[in-house]
N, C-alpha and C positions, 0 to 999 in steps of 0.2 A: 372613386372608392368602390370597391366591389365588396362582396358579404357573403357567408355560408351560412343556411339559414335550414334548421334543422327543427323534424314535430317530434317532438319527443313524449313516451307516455310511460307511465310510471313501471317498475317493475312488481309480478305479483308477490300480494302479499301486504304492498304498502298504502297506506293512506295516501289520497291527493296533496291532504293537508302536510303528512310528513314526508313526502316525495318534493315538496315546494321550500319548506323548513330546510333541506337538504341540500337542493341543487342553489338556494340560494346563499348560504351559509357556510358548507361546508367545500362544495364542489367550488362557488365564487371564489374563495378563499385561494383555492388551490390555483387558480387559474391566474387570479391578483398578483399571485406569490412570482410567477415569472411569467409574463403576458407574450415574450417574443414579437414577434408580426404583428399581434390583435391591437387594434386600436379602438376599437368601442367592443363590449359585450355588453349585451342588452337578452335577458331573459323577458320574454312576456307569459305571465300566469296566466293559466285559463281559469275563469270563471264562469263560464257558460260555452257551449256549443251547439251546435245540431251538424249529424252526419248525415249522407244521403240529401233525398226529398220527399218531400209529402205524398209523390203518389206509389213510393217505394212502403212494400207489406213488411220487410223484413231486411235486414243491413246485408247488401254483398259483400262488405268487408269485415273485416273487424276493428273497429275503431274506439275510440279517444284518444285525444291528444292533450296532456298533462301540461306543457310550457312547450312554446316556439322559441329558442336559441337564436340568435342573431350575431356573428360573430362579421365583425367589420374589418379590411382591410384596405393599406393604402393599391397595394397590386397584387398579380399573380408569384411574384418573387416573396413578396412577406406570406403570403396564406403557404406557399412550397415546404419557407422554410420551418412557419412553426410546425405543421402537420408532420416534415421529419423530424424534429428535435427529440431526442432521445428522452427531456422532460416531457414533452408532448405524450409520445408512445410509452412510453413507462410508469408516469405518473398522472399525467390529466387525463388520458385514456383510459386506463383500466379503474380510474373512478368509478367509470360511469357502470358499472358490474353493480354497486351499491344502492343503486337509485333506478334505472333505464332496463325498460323490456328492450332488449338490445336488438331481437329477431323482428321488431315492427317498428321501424322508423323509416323518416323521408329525411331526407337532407340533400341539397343540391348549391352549387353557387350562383349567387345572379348577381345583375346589376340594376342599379336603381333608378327610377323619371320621379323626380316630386311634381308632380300637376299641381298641386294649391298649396300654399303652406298660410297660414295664419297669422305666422309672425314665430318669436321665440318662446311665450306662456305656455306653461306643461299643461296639457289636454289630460284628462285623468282617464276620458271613456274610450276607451281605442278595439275596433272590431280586426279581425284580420283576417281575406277570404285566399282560399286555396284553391287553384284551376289545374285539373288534370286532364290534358289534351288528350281526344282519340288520337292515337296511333297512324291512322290515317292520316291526320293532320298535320302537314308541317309547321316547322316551329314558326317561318316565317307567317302564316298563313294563318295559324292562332294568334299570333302580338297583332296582326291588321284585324282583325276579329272580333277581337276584345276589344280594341280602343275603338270602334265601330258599336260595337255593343251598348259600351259604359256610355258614350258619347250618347246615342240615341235615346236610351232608359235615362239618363239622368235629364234631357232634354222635357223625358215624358214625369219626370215626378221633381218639379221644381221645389219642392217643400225638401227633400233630400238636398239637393243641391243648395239651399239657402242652409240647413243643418249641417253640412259637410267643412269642417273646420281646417283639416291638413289631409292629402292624400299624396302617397306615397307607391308606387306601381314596380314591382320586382320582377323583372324578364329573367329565366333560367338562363347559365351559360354551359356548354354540355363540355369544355376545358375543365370546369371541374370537377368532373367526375372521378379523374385517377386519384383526390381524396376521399370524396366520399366513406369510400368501405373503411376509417374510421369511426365512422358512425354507426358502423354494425354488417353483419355477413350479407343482406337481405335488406337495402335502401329502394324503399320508393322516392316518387320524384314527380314532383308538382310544376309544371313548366311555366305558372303564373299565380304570383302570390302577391294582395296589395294590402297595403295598414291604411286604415280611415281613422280618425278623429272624429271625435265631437264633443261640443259642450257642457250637455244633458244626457242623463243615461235614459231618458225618457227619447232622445236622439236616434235610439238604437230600434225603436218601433219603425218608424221611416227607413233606419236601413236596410227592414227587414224586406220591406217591401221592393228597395232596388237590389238586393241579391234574389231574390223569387225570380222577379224580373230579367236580370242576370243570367242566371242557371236555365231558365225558360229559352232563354232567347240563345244560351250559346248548344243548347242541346239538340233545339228544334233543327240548328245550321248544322248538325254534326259536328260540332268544335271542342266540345269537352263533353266526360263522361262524367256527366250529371251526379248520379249515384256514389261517385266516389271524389268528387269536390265535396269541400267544408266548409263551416267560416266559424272563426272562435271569437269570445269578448276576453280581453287578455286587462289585465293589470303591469302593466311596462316598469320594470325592476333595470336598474341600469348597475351592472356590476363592476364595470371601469369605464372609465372614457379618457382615453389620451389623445386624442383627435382634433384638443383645443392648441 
C-alpha cells in the first residue's frame, strides 16, 4: 500500500480550532461521500509543534502546520484514478479553498517500513517528524542515513526505546509528484516522514530528546536541512478505512 501524505495549515483568518471542526466534518464528509481509489484517510490534528531548532534566532520559513493528511492507497492505478476523477477535481478539490492556505503546503507520495508495531490497541499519543534532505543528498543516500542515525540515537537513549510503542517510517516516492499540484500551485516536499507512538503523553519528553538527537546528528552529516525539518504531536482522526 503506498499513501499521499500532505502538511496542511489553515487558511488566514480561521481558527486552528475551526480549520479542525471543518476538515474533519465537513471536508470528511465530502470525501466519504465517494472515496474512489482511497482506502484509508486518516487526518492527524496537531496539537503541538516546534519548527526549526534551538540554535535558530528567528524561523527561515514560515510555518505551521494545522493536520497531516494521510490518504492511503492499494497502488499507483487507484491514487491516477481518483486524482482524475472529475468528483476529485471539481468537488473534493476545490473544498480545500474553504479551509487550506493553498500557496504553503507539502504533500508528496511515499511508501511505508513498520519497524515495531505493538500489536492492534489504539495508541492515543502519536508524534510525527518531517526530514527535509539537502539537495545535495541523494535520495538513496538520505533513507541509508537515517536508518543509521535512528539506529544509533535510539541505541544511545534506551529509555526512548523501551517508550516507543509502534514506529512507522515513510520513504518519499518522487512517481508521485505528477499529482501533487493538487495540493496547491507551490508544494513542498519532505523526503522522510515517520509516526511514533506512545503510551504516556509524558512519552513525549523522551522523544524529545531522540529528535534533538536526530536533527543533530543528520545536520552535522550534511543529510537534512535542520531548520526546515519539524515534528508535530497529532491527534489521529481516522475518516474512512476500507482496507479491512
Amino acid at each position: 500500500m503506498i499513501k499521499m501524505l500532505a502538511a496542511v495549515r489553515r487558511k488566514p483568518g480561521m481558527t486552528h480550532a475551526e480549520f479542525l471542526d471543518y476538515i474533519e466534518h465537513q471536508h470528511g464528509k465530502i470525501a466519504r461521500a465517494k472515496p474512489l481509489g482511497v482506502k484509508r484517510y486518516v487526518q492527524n490534528h496537531v496539537i503541538d509543534a516546534a519548527f526549526g531548532v534551538d540554535a535558530d534566532m528567528t524561523y527561515t520559513k514560515t510555518f505551521h502546520r494545522d493536520s497531516i493528511t494521510e490518504l492511503f492507497f492499494d497502488d499507483m492505478s487507484g491514487l491516477i484514478q481518483t486524482f482524475s476523477d472529475p468528483y476529485t477535481q471539481q468537488t473534493v478539490g476545490p473544498d480545500a479553498r474553504n479551509f487550506a492556505d493553498l500557496a504553503n503546503q507539502a504533500a508528496q507520495l511515499m511508501d511505508e517500513l513498520e519497524t515495531s508495531n505493538a500489536g492492534a490497541a489504539p495508541l492515543e499519543w502519536k508524534a510525527m517528524v518531517f526530514l527535509k534532505k539537502n539537495p545535495a543528498v541523494t535520495l538513496d543516500t538520505f533513507f541509508t542515513q537515517w536508518d543509521l542515525a535512528h539506529d544509533a540515537i535510539t541505541n544511545q537513549y534506551p529509555d526512548f526505546q523501551k517508550a516507543l510503542r509502534r514506529h512507522v517510517r515513510s520513504r518519499y516516492l518522487p512517481e508521485g509528484d505528477r499529482v501533487t499540484s493538487y495540493f496547491g500551485p507551490d508544494i513542498a516536499v519532505y523526503e522522510g516522514v515517520c509516526s511514533m507512538w506512545f503510551e504516556h503523553e509524558a512519552d513525549f519528553s523522551i522523544f524529545r530528546q531522540y529528535q534533538r538527537a536526530l536533527f543533530q546528528q543528520l545536520s552535522d552529516e550534511g543529510v537534512v536541512l535542520s531548520s526546515e525539518s519539524f515534528f508535530v504531536y497529532v491527534k489521529e482522526v481516522v475518516i474512512m478505512d476500507l482496507s479491512q
